[in-house]
C-alpha positions as protocol buffer text, in pm:
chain_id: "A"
residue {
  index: 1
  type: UNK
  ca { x: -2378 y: 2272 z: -1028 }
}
residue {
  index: 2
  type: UNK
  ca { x: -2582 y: 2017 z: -913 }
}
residue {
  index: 3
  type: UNK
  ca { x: -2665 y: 1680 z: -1097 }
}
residue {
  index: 4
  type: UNK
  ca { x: -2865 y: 1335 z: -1068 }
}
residue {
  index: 5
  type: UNK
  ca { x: -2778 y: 986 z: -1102 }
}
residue {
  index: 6
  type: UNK
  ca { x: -2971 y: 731 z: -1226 }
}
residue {
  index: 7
  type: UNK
  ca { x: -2876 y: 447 z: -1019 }
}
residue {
  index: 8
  type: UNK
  ca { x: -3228 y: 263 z: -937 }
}
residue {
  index: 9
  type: UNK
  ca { x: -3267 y: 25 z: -1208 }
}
residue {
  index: 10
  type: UNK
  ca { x: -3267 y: -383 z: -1090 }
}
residue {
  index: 11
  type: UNK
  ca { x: -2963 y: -456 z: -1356 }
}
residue {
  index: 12
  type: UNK
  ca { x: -3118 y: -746 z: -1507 }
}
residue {
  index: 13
  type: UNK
  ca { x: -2922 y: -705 z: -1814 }
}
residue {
  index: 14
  type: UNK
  ca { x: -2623 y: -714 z: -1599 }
}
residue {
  index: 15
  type: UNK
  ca { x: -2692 y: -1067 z: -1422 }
}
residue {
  index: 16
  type: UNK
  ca { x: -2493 y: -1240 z: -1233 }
}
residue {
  index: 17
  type: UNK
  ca { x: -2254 y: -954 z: -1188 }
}
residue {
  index: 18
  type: UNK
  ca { x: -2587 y: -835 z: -1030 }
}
residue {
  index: 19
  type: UNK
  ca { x: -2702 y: -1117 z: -832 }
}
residue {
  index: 20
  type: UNK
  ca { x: -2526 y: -983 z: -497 }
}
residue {
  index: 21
  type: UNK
  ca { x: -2535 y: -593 z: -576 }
}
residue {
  index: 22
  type: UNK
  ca { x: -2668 y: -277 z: -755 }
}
residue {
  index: 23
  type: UNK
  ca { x: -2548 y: -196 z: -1073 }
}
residue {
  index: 24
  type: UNK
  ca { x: -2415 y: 132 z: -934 }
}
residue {
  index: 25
  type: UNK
  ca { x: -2153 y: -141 z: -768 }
}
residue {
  index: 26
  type: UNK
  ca { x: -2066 y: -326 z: -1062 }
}
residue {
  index: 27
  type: UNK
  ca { x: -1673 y: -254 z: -1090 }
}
residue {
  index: 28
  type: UNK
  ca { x: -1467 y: -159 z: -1376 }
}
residue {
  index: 29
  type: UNK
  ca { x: -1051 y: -203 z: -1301 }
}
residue {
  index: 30
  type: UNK
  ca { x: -1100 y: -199 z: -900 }
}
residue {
  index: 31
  type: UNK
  ca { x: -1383 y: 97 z: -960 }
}
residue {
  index: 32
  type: UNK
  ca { x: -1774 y: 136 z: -926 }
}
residue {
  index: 33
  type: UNK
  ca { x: -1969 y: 230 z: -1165 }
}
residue {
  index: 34
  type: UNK
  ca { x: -2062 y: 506 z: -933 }
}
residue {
  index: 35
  type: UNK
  ca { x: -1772 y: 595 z: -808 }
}
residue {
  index: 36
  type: UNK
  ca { x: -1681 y: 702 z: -1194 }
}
residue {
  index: 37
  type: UNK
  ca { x: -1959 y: 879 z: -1277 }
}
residue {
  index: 38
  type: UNK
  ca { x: -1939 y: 1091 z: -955 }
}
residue {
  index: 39
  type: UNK
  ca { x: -1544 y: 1136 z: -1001 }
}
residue {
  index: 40
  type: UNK
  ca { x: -1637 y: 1269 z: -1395 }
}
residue {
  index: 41
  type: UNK
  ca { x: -1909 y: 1483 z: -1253 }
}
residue {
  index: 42
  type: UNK
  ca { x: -1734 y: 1658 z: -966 }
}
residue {
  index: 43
  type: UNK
  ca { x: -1403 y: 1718 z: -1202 }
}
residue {
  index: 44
  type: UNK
  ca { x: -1654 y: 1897 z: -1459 }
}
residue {
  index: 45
  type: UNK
  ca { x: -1778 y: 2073 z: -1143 }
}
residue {
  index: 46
  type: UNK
  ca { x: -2066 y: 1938 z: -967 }
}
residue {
  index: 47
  type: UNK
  ca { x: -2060 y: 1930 z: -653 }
}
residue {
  index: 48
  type: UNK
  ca { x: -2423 y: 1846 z: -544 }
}
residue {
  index: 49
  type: UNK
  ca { x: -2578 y: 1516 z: -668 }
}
residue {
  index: 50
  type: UNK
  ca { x: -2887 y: 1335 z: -642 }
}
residue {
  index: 51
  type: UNK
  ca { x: -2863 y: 950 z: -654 }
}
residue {
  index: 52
  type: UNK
  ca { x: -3197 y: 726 z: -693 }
}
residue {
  index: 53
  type: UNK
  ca { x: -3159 y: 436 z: -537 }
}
residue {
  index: 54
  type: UNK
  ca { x: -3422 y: 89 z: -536 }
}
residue {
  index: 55
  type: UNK
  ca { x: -3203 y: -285 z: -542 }
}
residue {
  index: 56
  type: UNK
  ca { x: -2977 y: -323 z: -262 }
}
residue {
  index: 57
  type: UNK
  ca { x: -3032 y: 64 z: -206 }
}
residue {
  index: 58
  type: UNK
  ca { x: -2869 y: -18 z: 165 }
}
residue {
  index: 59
  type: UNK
  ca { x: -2573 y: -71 z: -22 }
}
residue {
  index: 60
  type: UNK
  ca { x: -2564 y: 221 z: -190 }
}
residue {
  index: 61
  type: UNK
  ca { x: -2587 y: 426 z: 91 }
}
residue {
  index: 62
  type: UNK
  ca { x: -2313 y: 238 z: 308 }
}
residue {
  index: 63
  type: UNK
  ca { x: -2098 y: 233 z: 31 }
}
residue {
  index: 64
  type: UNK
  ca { x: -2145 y: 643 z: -6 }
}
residue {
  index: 65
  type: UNK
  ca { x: -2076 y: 681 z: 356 }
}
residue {
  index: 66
  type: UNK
  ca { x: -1756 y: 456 z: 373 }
}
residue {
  index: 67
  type: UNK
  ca { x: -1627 y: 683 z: 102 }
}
residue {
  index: 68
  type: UNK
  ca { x: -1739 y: 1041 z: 222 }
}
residue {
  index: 69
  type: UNK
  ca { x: -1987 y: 1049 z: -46 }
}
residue {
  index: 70
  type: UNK
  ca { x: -1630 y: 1133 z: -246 }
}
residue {
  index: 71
  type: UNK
  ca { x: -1627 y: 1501 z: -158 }
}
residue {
  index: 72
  type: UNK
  ca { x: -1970 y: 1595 z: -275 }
}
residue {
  index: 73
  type: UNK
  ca { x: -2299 y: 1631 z: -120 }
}
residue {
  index: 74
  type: UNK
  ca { x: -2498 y: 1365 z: -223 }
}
residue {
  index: 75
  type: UNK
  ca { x: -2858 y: 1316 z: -127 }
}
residue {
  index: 76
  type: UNK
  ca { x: -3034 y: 942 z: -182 }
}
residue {
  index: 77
  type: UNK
  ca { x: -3379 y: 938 z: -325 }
}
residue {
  index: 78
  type: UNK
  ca { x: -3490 y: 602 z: -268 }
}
residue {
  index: 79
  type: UNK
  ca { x: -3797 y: 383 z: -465 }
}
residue {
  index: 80
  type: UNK
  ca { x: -4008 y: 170 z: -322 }
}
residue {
  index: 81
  type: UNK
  ca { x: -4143 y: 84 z: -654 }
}
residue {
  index: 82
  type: UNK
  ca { x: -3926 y: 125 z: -946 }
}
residue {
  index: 83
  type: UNK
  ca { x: -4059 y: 501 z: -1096 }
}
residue {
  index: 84
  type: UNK
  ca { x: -3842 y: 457 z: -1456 }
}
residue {
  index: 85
  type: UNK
  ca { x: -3642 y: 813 z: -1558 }
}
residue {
  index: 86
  type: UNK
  ca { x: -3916 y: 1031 z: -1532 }
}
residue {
  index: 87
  type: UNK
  ca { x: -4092 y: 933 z: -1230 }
}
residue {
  index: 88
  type: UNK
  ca { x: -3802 y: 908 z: -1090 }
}
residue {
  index: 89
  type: UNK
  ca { x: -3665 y: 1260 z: -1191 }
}
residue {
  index: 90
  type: UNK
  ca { x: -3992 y: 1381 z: -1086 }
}
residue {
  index: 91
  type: UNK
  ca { x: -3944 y: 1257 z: -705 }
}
residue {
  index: 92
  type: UNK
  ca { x: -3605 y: 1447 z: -687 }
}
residue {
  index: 93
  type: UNK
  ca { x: -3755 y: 1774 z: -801 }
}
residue {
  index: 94
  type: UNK
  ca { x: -3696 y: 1946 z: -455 }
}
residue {
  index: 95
  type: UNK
  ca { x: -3362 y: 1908 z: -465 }
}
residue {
  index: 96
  type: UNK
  ca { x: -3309 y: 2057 z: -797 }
}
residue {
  index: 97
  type: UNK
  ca { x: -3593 y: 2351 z: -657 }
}
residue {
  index: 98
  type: UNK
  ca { x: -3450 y: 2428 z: -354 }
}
residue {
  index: 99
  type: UNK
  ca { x: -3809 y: 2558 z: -235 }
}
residue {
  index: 100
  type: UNK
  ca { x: -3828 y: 2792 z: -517 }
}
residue {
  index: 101
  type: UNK
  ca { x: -4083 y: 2816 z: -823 }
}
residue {
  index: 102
  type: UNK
  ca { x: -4014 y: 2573 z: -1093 }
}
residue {
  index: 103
  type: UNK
  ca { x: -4027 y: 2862 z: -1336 }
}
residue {
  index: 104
  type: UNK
  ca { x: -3786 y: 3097 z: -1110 }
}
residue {
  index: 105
  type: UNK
  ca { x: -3485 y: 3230 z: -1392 }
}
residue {
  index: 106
  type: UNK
  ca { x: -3230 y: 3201 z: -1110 }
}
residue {
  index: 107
  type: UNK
  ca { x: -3244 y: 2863 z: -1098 }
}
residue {
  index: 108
  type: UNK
  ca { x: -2962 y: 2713 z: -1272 }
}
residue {
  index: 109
  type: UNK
  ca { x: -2958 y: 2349 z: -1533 }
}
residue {
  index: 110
  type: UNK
  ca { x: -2871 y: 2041 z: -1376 }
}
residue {
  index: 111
  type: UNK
  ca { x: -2735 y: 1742 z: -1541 }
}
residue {
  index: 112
  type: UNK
  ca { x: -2880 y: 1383 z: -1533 }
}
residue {
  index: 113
  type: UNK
  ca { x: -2612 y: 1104 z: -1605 }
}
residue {
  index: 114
  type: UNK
  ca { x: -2731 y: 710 z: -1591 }
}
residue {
  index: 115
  type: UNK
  ca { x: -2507 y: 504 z: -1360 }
}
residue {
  index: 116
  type: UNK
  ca { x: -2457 y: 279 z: -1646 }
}
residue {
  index: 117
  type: UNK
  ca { x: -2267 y: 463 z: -1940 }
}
residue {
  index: 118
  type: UNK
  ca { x: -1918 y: 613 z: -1907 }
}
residue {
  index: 119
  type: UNK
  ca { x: -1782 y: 850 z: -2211 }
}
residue {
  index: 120
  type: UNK
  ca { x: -1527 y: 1133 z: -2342 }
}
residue {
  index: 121
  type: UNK
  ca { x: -1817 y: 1287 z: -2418 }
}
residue {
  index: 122
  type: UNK
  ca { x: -1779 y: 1715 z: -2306 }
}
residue {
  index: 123
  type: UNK
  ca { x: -1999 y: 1811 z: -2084 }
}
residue {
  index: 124
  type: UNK
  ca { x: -1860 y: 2192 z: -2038 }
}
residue {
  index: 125
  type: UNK
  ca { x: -1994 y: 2237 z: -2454 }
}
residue {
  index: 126
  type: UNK
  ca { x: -2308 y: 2043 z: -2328 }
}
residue {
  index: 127
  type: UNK
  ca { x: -2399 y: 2292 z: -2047 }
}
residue {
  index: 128
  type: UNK
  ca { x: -2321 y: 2595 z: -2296 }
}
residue {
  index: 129
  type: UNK
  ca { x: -2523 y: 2450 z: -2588 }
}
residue {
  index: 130
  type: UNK
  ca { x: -2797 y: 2434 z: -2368 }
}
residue {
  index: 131
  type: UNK
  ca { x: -2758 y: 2758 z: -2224 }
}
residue {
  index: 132
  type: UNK
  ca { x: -2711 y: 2900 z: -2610 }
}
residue {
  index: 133
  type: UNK
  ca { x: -3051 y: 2734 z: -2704 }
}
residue {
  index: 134
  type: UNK
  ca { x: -3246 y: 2842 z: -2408 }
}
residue {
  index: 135
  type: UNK
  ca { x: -3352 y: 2510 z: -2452 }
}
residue {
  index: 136
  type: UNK
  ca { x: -3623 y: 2320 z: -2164 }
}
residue {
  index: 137
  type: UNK
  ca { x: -3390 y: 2008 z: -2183 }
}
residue {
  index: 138
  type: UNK
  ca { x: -3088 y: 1909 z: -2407 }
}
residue {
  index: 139
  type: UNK
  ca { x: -2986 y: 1558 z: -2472 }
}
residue {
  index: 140
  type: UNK
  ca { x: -2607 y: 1469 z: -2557 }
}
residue {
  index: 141
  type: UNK
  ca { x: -2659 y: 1255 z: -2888 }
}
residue {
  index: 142
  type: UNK
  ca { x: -2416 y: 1039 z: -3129 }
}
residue {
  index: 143
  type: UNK
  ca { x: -2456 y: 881 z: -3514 }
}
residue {
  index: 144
  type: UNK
  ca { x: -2464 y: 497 z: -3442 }
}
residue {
  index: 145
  type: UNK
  ca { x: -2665 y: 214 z: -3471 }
}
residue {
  index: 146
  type: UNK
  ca { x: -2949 y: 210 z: -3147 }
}
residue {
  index: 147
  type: UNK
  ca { x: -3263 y: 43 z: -3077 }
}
residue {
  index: 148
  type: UNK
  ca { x: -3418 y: 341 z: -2981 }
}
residue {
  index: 149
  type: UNK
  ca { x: -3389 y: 634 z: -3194 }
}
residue {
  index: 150
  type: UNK
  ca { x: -3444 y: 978 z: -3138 }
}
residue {
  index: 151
  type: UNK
  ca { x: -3524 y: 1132 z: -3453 }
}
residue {
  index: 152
  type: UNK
  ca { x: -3423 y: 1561 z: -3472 }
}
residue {
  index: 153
  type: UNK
  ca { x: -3496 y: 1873 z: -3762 }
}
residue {
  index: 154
  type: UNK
  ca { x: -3213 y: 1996 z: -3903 }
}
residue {
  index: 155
  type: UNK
  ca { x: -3178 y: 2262 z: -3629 }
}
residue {
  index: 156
  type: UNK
  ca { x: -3145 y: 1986 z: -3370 }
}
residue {
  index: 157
  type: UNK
  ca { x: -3546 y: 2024 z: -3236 }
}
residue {
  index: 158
  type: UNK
  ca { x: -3645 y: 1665 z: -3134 }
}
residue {
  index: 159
  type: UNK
  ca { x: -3945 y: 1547 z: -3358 }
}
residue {
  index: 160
  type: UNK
  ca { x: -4019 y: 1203 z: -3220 }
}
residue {
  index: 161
  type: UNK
  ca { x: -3910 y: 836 z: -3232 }
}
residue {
  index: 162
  type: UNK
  ca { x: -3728 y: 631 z: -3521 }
}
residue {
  index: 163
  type: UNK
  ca { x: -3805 y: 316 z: -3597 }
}
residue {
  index: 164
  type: UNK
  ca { x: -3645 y: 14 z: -3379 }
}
residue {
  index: 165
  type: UNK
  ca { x: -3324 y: -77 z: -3502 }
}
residue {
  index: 166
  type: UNK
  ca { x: -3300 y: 218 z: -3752 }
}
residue {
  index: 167
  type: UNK
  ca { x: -2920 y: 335 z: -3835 }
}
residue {
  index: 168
  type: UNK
  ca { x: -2846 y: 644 z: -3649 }
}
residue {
  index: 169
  type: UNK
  ca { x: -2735 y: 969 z: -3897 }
}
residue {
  index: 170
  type: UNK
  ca { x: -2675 y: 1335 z: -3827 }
}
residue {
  index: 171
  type: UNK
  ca { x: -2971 y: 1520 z: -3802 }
}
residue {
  index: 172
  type: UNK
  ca { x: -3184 y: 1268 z: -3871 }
}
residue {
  index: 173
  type: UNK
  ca { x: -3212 y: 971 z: -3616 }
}
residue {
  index: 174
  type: UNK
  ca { x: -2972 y: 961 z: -3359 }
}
residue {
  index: 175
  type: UNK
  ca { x: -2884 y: 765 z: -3022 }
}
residue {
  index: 176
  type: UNK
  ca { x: -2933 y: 913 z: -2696 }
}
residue {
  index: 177
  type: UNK
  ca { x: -2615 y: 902 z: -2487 }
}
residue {
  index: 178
  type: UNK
  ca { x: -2817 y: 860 z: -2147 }
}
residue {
  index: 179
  type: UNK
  ca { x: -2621 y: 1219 z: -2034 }
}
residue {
  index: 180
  type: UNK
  ca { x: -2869 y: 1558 z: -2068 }
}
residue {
  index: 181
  type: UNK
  ca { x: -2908 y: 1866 z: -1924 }
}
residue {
  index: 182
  type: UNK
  ca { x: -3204 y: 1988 z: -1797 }
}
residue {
  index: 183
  type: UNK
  ca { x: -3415 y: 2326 z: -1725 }
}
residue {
  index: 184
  type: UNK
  ca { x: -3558 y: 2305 z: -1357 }
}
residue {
  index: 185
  type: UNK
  ca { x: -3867 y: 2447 z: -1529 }
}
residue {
  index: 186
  type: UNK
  ca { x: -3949 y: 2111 z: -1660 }
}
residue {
  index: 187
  type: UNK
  ca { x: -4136 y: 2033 z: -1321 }
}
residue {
  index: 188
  type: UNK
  ca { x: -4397 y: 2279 z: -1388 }
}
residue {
  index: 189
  type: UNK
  ca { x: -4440 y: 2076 z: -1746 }
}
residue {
  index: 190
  type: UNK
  ca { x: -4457 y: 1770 z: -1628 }
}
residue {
  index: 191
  type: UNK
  ca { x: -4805 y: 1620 z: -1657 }
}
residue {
  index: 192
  type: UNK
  ca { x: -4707 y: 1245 z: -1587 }
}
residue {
  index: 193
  type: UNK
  ca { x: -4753 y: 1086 z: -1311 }
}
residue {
  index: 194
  type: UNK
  ca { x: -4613 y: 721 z: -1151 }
}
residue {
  index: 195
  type: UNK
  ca { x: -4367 y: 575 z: -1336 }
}
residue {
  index: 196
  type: UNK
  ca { x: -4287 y: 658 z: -1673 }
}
residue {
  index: 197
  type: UNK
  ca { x: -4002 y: 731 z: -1920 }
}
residue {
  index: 198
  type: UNK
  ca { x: -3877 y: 1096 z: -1945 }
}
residue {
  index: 199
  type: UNK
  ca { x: -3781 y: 990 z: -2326 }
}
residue {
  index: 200
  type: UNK
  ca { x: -4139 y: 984 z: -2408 }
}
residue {
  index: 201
  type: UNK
  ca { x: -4234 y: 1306 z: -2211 }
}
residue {
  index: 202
  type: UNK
  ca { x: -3953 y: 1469 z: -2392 }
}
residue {
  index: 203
  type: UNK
  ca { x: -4141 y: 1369 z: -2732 }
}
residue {
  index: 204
  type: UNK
  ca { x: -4492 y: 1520 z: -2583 }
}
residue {
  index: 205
  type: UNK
  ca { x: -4338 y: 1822 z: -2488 }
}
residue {
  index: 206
  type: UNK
  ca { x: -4112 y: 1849 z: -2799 }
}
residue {
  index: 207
  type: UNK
  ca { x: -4463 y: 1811 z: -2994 }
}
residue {
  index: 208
  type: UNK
  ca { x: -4610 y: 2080 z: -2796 }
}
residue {
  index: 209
  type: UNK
  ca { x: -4339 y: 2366 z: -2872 }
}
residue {
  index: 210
  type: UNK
  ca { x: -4110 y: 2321 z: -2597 }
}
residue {
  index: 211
  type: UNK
  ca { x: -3741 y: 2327 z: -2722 }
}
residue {
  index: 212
  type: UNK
  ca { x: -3583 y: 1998 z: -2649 }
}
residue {
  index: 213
  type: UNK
  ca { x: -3248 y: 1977 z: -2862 }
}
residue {
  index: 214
  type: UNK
  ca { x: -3012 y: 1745 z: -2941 }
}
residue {
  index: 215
  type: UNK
  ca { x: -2637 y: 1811 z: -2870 }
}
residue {
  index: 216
  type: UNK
  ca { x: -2409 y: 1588 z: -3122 }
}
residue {
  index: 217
  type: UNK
  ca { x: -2126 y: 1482 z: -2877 }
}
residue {
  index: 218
  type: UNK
  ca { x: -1972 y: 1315 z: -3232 }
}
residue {
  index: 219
  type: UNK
  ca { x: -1756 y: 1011 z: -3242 }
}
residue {
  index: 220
  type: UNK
  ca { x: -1626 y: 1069 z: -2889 }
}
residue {
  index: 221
  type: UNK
  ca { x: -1540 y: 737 z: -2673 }
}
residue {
  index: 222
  type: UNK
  ca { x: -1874 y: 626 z: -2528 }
}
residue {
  index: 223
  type: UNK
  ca { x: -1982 y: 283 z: -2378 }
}
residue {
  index: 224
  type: UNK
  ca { x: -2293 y: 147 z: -2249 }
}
residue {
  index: 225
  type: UNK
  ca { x: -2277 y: -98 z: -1955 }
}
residue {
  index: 226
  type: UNK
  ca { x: -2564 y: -307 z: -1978 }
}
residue {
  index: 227
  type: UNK
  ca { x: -2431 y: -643 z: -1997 }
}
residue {
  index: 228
  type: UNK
  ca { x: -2179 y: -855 z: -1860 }
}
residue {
  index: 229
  type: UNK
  ca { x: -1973 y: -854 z: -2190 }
}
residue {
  index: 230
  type: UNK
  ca { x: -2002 y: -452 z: -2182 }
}
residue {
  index: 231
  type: UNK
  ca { x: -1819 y: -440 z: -1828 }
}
residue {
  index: 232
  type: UNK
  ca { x: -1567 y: -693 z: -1978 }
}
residue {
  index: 233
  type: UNK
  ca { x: -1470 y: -524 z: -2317 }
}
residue {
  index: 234
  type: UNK
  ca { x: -1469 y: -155 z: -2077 }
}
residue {
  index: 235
  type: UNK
  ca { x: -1233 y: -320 z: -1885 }
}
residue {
  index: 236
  type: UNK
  ca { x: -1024 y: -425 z: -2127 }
}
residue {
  index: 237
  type: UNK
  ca { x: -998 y: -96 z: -2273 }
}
residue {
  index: 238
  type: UNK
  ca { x: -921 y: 99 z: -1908 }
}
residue {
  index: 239
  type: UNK
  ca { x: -627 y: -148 z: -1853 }
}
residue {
  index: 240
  type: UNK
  ca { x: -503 y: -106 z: -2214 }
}
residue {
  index: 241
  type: UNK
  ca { x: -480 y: 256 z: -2176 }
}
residue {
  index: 242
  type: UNK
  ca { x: -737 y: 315 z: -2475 }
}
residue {
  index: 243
  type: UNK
  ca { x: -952 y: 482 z: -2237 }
}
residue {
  index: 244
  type: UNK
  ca { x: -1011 y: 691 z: -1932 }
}
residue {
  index: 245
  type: UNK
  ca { x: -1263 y: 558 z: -1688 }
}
residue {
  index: 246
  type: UNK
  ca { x: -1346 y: 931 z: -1576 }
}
């Protein structure tokens, strides 16, 4: 199976654990951020991953090599200009094609994981309930507070945007867990161009009868590392044995 990482964002958030590297560098007890995304993705069985790459992308790529891109075939897909997720989704699209027609049944899902989130969450019953729904892109969702909500029907259909701030509930509004799944026939949907958020094409396409579902991953263990205080309380929990990193 073959996946993507979203690695290319400037960490801002993240400053000054930043100041000197990419995010995808930022360590948690002795390990990358990238390193444990990669190590979760090629246990669940990926072998084939796409990285985007755009602050200290030289890094990146030395840091990949010094490591035998960790047993995996890993292909860099570097910005000049930051292109957000779905611009920069859309510049990967021939390796998830492979030549073919976006709209070709044989070709298989592919996950997209940001370099910034580790979890428990299952992605084996995320690739099936995407399969199940024949769904055009299926986003792994939990019940807790968010900023941005996603708001779903009760037969997990996205529907649009909740307000800011809103308190996440089940089948109602819920926050994205930054880990999807996605139907390599979403290239021929695609009508953005440049930068812009795959979120919000999600939304237009949900709106225009594509089925774009929600998967409720539950209470599972899941962390956002967007700030310095993030990477601290995650590396508390490593060390204390409360968690896995991968």
């Amino acid at each position: 199976m073959k996946a993507m990482v979203l690695a290319a964002g400037l960490g801002t958030r993240l400053r000054p654990l930043t100041s000197d590297r990419p995010k995808a560098l930022v360590t948690v007890a002795g390990r990358t951020l990238l390193e444990i995304v990669l190590t979760r993705l090629r246990r669940f069985g990926v072998d084939e991953v796409m990285v985007n790459t755009h602050h200290y992308a030289e890094m990146i790529r030395e840091y990949l090599a010094e490591n035998r891109n960790f047993g995996m075939r890993i292909e860099l897909s570097h910005e000049e200009q930051l292109l957000d997720t779905g611009g920069g989704l859309r510049k990967a699209a021939w390796f998830f094609l492979e030549g073919k027609d976006p709209r070709d049944p044989s070709l298989p899902p592919f996950l997209v994981h940001n370099v910034d989130v580790i979890s428990a969450i299952d992605l084996g019953a995320l690739v099936r309930f995407h399969t199940e729904h024949a769904a055009l892109a299926t986003l792994a969702v939990q019940a807790r507070a968010t900023s941005r909500p996603l708001l779903f029907d009760a037969r997990g259909q996205l529907r649009g945007r909740g307000a800011p701030g809103a308190e996440a509930r089940p089948g109602q509004a819920m926050a994205f867990a930054g880990i999807h799944v996605i139907s390599p026939r979403i290239f021929d949907k695609l009508s953005e161009v440049g930068a812009f958020s795959i979120a919000d094409a999600y939304v237009r396409l949900a709106a225009a009868g594509e089925t774009i579902v929600g998967f409720n991953a539950g209470g599972v263990y899941w962390r956002d590392l967007g700030r310095p205080e993030d990477v601290a309380a995650a590396e508390r929990e490593v060390r204390s044995g409360a968690i896995a990193p991968a």
